[in-house]
GUTI-478979 format. One line per 2 residues: number of its first residue (from 1); their letters; for each residue x, y, z of N, C-alpha, C. Coordinates in Angstrom, 3 decimals. Example, Ala and Ser with C-alpha at 12.3 -4.5 7.8 and 13.67 -1.06 7.14 Angstrom:
1 = AS = 13.190/-5.690/7.800/12.300/-4.500/7.800/13.200/-3.300/7.800  12.850/-2.250/7.080/13.670/-1.060/7.140/12.900/0.030/7.870 $
***
This chain:
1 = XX = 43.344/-94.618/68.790/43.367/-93.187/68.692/44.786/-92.755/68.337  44.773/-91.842/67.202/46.492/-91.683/67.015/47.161/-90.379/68.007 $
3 = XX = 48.529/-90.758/68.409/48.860/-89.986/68.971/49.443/-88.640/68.488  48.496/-87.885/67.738/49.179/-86.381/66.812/49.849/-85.379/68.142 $
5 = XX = 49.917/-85.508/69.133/50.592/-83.963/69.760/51.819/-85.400/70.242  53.234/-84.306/69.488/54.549/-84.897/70.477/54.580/-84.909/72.005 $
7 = XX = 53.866/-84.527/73.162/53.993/-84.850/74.466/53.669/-85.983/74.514  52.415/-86.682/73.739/51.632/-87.862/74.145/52.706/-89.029/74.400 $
9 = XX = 53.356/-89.074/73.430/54.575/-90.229/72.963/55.361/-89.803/74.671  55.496/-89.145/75.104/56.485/-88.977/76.647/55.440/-89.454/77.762 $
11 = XX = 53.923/-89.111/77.871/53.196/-89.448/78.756/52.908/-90.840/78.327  52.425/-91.520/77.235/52.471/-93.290/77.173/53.730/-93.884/77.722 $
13 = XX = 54.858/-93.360/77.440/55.990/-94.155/77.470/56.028/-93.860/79.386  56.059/-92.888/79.686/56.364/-92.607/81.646/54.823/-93.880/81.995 $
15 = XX = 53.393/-93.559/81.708/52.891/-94.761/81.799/53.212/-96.084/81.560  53.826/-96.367/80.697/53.807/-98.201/80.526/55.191/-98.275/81.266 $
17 = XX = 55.887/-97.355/81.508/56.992/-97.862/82.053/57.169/-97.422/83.440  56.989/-96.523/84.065/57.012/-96.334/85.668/55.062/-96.625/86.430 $
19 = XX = 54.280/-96.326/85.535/53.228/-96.534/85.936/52.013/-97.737/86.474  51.938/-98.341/84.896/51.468/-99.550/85.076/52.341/-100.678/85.476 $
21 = XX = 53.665/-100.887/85.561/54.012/-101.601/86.327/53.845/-101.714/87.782  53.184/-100.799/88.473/52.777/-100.799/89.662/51.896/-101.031/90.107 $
23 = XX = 51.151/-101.341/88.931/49.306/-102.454/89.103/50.013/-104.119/89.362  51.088/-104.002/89.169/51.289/-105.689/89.471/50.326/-106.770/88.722 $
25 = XX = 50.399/-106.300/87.384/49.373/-106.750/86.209/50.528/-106.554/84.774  51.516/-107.605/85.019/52.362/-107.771/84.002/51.966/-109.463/83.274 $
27 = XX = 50.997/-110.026/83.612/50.742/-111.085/82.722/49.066/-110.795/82.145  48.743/-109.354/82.247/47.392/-108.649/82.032/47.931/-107.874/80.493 $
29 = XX = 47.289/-108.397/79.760/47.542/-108.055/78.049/46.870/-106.106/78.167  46.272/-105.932/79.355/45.349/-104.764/79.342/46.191/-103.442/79.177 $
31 = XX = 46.327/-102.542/78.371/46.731/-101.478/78.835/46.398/-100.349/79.760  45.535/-100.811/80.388/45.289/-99.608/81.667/44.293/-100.721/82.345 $
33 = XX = 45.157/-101.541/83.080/44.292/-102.882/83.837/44.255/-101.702/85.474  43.387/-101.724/85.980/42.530/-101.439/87.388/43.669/-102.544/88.899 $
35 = XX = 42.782/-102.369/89.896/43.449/-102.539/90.717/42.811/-104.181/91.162  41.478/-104.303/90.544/40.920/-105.343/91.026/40.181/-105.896/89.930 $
37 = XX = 40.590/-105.236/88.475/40.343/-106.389/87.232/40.929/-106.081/86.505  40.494/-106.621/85.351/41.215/-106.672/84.020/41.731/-105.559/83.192 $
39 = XX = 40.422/-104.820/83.143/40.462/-103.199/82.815/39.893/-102.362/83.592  40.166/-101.428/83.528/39.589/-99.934/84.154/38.127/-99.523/83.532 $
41 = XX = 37.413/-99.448/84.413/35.870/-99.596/83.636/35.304/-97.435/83.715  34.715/-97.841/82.993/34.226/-96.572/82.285/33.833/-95.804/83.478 $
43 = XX = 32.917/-96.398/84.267/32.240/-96.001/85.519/33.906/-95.618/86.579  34.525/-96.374/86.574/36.080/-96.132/87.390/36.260/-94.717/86.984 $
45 = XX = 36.606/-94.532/85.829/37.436/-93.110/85.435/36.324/-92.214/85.701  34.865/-92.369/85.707/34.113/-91.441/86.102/34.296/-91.115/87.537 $
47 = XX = 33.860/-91.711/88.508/34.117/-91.415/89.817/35.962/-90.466/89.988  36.351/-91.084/89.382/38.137/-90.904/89.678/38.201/-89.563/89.593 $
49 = XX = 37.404/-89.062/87.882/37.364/-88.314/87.737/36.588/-86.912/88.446  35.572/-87.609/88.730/35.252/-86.263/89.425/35.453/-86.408/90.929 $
51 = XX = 36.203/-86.589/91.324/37.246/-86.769/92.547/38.177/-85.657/92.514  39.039/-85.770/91.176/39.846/-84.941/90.914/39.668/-83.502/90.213 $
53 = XX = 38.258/-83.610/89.882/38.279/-82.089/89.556/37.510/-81.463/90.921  36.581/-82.460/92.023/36.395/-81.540/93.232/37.386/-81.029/92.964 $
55 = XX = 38.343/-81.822/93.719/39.861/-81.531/94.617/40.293/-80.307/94.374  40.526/-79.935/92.413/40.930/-78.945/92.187/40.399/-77.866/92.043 $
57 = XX = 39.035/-77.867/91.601/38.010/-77.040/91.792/37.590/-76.468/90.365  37.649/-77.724/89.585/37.099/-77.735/88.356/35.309/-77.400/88.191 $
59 = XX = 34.815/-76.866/87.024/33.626/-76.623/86.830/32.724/-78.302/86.957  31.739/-78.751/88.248/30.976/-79.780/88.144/30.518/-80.541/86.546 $
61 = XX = 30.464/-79.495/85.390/29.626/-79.874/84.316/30.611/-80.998/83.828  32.218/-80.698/84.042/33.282/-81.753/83.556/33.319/-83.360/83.283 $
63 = XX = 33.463/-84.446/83.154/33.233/-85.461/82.945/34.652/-86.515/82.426  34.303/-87.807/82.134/35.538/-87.830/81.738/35.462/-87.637/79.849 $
65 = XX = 34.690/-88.251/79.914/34.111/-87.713/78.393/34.360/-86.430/77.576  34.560/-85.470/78.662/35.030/-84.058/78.052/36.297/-84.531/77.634 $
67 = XX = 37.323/-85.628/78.061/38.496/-85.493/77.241/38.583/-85.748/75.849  37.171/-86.506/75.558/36.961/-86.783/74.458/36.259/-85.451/73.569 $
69 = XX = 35.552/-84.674/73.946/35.456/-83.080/73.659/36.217/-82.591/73.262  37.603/-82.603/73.852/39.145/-81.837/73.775/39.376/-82.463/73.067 $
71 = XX = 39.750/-83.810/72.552/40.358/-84.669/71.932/40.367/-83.866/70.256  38.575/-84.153/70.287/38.186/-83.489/68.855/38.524/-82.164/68.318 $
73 = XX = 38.195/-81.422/69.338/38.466/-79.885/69.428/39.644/-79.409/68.969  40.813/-79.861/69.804/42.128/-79.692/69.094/42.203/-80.157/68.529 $
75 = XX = 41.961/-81.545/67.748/42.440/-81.887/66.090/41.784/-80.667/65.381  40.351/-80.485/65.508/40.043/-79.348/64.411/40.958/-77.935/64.603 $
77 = XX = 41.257/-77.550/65.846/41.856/-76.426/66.025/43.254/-76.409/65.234  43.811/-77.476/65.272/44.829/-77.707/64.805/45.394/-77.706/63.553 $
79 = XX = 44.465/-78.152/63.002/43.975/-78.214/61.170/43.958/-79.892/60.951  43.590/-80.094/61.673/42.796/-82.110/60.841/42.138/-81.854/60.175 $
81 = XX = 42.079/-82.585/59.111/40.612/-82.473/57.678/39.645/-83.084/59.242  38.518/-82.535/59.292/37.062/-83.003/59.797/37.166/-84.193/59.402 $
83 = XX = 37.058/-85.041/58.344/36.318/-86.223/57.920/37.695/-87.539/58.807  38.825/-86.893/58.860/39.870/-87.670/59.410/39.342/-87.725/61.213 $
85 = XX = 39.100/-86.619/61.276/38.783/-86.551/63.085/37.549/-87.416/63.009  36.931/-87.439/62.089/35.472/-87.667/62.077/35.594/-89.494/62.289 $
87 = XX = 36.617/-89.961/61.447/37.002/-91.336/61.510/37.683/-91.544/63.070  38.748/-90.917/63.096/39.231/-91.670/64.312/38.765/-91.620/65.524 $
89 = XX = 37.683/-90.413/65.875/36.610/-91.273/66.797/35.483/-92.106/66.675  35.455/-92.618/65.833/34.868/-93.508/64.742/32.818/-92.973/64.600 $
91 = XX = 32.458/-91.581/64.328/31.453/-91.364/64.557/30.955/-91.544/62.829  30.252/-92.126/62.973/29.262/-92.427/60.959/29.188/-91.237/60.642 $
93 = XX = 28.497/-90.205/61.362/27.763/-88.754/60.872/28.723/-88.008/61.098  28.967/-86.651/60.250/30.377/-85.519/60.682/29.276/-85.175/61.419 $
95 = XX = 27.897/-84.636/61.303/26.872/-83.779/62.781/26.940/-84.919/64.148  27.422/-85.812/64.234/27.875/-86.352/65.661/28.980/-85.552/65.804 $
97 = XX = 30.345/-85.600/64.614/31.707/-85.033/65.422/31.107/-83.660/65.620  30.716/-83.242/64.955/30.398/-81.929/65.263/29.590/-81.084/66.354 $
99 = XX = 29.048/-82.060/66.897/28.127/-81.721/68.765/29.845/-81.807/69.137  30.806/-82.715/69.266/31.786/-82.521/70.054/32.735/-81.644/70.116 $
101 = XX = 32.810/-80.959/68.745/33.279/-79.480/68.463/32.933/-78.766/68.930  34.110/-77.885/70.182/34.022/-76.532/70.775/34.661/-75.556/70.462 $
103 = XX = 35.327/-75.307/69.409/36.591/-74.154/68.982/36.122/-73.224/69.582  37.383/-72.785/69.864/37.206/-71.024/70.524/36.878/-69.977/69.742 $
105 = XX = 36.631/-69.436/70.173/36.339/-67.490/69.402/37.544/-66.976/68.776  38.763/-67.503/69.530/40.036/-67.013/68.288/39.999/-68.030/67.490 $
107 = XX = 39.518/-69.330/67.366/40.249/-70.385/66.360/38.332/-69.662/64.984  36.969/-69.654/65.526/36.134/-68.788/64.740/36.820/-67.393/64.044 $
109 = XX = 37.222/-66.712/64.797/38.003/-65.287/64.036/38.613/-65.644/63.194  39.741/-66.693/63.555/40.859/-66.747/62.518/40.697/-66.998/61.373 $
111 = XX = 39.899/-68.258/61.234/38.767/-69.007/60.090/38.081/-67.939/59.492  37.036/-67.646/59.875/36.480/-66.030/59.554/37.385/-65.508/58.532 $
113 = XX = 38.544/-64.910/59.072/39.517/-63.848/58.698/40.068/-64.425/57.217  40.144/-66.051/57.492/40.991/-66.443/56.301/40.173/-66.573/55.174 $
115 = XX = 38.596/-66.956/55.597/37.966/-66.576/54.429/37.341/-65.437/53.838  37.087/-64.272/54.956/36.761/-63.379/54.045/38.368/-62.603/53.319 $
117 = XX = 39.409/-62.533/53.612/40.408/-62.372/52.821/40.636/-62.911/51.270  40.189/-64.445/51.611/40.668/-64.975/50.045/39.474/-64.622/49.294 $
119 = XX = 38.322/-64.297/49.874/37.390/-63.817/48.795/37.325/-62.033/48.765  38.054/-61.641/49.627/38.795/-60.356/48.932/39.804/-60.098/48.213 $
121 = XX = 40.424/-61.585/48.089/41.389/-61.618/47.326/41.315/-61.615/45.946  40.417/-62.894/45.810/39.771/-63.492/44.739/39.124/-62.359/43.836 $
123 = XX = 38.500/-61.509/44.388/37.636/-60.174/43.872/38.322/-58.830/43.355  39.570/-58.880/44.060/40.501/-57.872/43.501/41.824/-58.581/42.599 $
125 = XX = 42.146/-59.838/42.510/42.864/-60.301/42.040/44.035/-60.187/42.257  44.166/-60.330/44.005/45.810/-60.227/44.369/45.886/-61.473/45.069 $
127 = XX = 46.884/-61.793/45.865/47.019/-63.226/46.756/46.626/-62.313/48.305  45.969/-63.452/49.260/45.241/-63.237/50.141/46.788/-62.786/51.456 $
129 = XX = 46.448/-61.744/52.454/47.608/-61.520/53.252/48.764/-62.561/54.042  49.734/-62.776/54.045/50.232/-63.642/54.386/49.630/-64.304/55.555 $
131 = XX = 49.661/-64.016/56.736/48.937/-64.502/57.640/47.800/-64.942/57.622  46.812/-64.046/56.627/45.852/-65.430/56.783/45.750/-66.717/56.247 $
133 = X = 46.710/-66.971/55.250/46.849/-68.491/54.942/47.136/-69.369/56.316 $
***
Protein backbone atom coordinates (compact mmCIF):
# COMPACT_ATOMS: atom_id res chain seq x y z
CA UNK A 1 0.00 0.00 0.00
CA UNK A 2 1.76 3.32 -0.84
CA UNK A 3 2.30 5.69 1.70
CA UNK A 4 0.65 9.12 -0.10
CA UNK A 5 -0.14 11.31 3.24
CA UNK A 6 3.42 12.75 4.76
CA UNK A 7 2.40 11.72 8.52
CA UNK A 8 2.44 8.02 7.49
CA UNK A 9 6.34 8.09 6.85
CA UNK A 10 6.55 9.51 10.94
CA UNK A 11 3.98 6.83 12.22
CA UNK A 12 5.97 3.66 10.28
CA UNK A 13 9.20 4.98 11.31
CA UNK A 14 7.97 5.64 15.55
CA UNK A 15 6.55 1.89 14.78
CA UNK A 16 9.54 -0.06 13.53
CA UNK A 17 11.60 1.78 15.76
CA UNK A 18 10.18 2.33 19.37
CA UNK A 19 7.31 -0.09 18.77
CA UNK A 20 7.90 -3.34 17.35
CA UNK A 21 10.96 -3.71 19.01
CA UNK A 22 9.03 -4.41 22.03
CA UNK A 23 7.41 -7.64 20.60
CA UNK A 24 10.88 -9.11 21.20
CA UNK A 25 10.49 -10.46 17.53
CA UNK A 26 13.76 -9.11 15.99
CA UNK A 27 14.69 -12.44 14.18
CA UNK A 28 10.69 -12.34 12.91
CA UNK A 29 11.00 -11.05 9.10
CA UNK A 30 7.11 -9.97 10.08
CA UNK A 31 6.25 -6.47 10.10
CA UNK A 32 3.59 -6.36 12.65
CA UNK A 33 4.50 -9.93 14.33
CA UNK A 34 1.75 -10.48 17.48
CA UNK A 35 2.67 -11.43 20.85
CA UNK A 36 2.36 -15.18 20.41
CA UNK A 37 3.08 -15.64 16.53
CA UNK A 38 4.39 -14.76 13.58
CA UNK A 39 1.85 -12.23 12.46
CA UNK A 40 -1.01 -10.41 13.77
CA UNK A 41 -4.04 -12.22 12.45
CA UNK A 42 -6.98 -10.53 10.96
CA UNK A 43 -9.33 -11.84 13.69
CA UNK A 44 -6.52 -10.05 16.37
CA UNK A 45 -7.03 -6.51 14.96
CA UNK A 46 -10.73 -7.25 14.97
CA UNK A 47 -11.27 -7.92 18.58
CA UNK A 48 -8.42 -5.14 19.38
CA UNK A 49 -10.33 -3.19 17.48
CA UNK A 50 -13.46 -3.11 18.78
CA UNK A 51 -12.04 -2.93 22.23
CA UNK A 52 -10.90 0.34 21.34
CA UNK A 53 -13.67 1.93 19.85
CA UNK A 54 -15.99 0.58 23.03
CA UNK A 55 -13.48 2.35 25.16
CA UNK A 56 -13.88 5.47 23.20
CA UNK A 57 -17.27 5.35 22.28
CA UNK A 58 -17.07 4.90 18.69
CA UNK A 59 -20.24 4.04 16.49
CA UNK A 60 -20.57 -0.25 16.98
CA UNK A 61 -21.03 -0.40 12.95
CA UNK A 62 -16.93 0.39 12.91
CA UNK A 63 -14.62 -2.46 12.07
CA UNK A 64 -11.21 -2.76 11.27
CA UNK A 65 -11.92 -2.88 7.70
CA UNK A 66 -13.38 0.61 7.81
CA UNK A 67 -9.69 1.65 7.70
CA UNK A 68 -9.71 0.25 4.57
CA UNK A 69 -13.03 2.45 3.69
CA UNK A 70 -10.93 5.56 4.71
CA UNK A 71 -8.00 4.37 3.01
CA UNK A 72 -9.98 4.61 -0.40
CA UNK A 73 -12.04 7.51 0.45
CA UNK A 74 -9.25 9.87 0.96
CA UNK A 75 -7.25 8.87 -2.03
CA UNK A 76 -10.43 9.79 -4.04
CA UNK A 77 -11.02 12.86 -1.88
CA UNK A 78 -7.75 13.81 -2.48
CA UNK A 79 -7.60 13.58 -6.24
CA UNK A 80 -6.09 9.88 -7.07
CA UNK A 81 -7.13 8.90 -10.66
CA UNK A 82 -9.88 6.02 -9.43
CA UNK A 83 -8.23 3.39 -11.62
CA UNK A 84 -4.79 4.04 -9.46
CA UNK A 85 -6.83 3.61 -6.06
CA UNK A 86 -8.60 0.98 -7.86
CA UNK A 87 -5.09 -0.92 -8.29
CA UNK A 88 -3.54 -0.40 -5.09
CA UNK A 89 -6.17 -2.08 -3.24
CA UNK A 90 -5.88 -4.48 -5.77
CA UNK A 91 -9.83 -4.75 -6.58
CA UNK A 92 -10.38 -6.20 -10.63
CA UNK A 93 -13.78 -4.16 -10.83
CA UNK A 94 -13.68 -0.04 -10.22
CA UNK A 95 -17.77 -1.10 -8.86
CA UNK A 96 -15.83 -3.08 -5.99
CA UNK A 97 -13.61 0.24 -5.28
CA UNK A 98 -16.50 1.96 -5.54
CA UNK A 99 -18.89 0.15 -2.63
CA UNK A 100 -15.73 1.41 -0.60
CA UNK A 101 -16.19 4.98 -1.62
CA UNK A 102 -17.74 7.32 0.98
CA UNK A 103 -16.93 11.03 -0.04
CA UNK A 104 -18.57 13.58 1.79
CA UNK A 105 -21.25 16.07 0.73
CA UNK A 106 -18.50 18.82 0.50
CA UNK A 107 -16.00 16.63 -1.54
CA UNK A 108 -19.96 15.79 -3.93
CA UNK A 109 -20.54 19.78 -3.98
CA UNK A 110 -17.20 20.58 -4.91
CA UNK A 111 -17.12 18.02 -7.88
CA UNK A 112 -20.64 19.14 -8.73
CA UNK A 113 -19.48 22.79 -8.74
CA UNK A 114 -16.41 22.05 -10.91
CA UNK A 115 -18.43 20.52 -13.41
CA UNK A 116 -21.26 22.42 -13.86
CA UNK A 117 -18.86 25.57 -14.17
CA UNK A 118 -16.68 24.18 -16.97
CA UNK A 119 -19.77 23.41 -18.85
CA UNK A 120 -20.80 26.94 -18.18
CA UNK A 121 -17.78 27.76 -19.24
CA UNK A 122 -17.54 25.81 -22.24
CA UNK A 123 -21.11 27.35 -23.35
CA UNK A 124 -20.22 30.91 -22.93
CA UNK A 125 -16.69 30.64 -23.97
CA UNK A 126 -14.77 31.99 -21.04
CA UNK A 127 -12.33 29.88 -18.64
CA UNK A 128 -14.19 28.21 -15.74
CA UNK A 129 -13.82 30.37 -12.08
CA UNK A 130 -10.64 30.01 -10.52
CA UNK A 131 -11.59 27.97 -7.70
CA UNK A 132 -13.31 25.60 -9.29
CA UNK A 133 -10.40 24.10 -11.04
Amino acid sequence: MLTVWPWVVDVLEQWFTEVRPLFGADDNPAAWPSERAPRVSAALLDHRMADYREAIGLDPILDFHSLRRSYVTHLIEDGWDPRFVQDQVGHEHASTTSIYTGVSSDFRVRTLRRALDQIIADAVGTEPREEAR
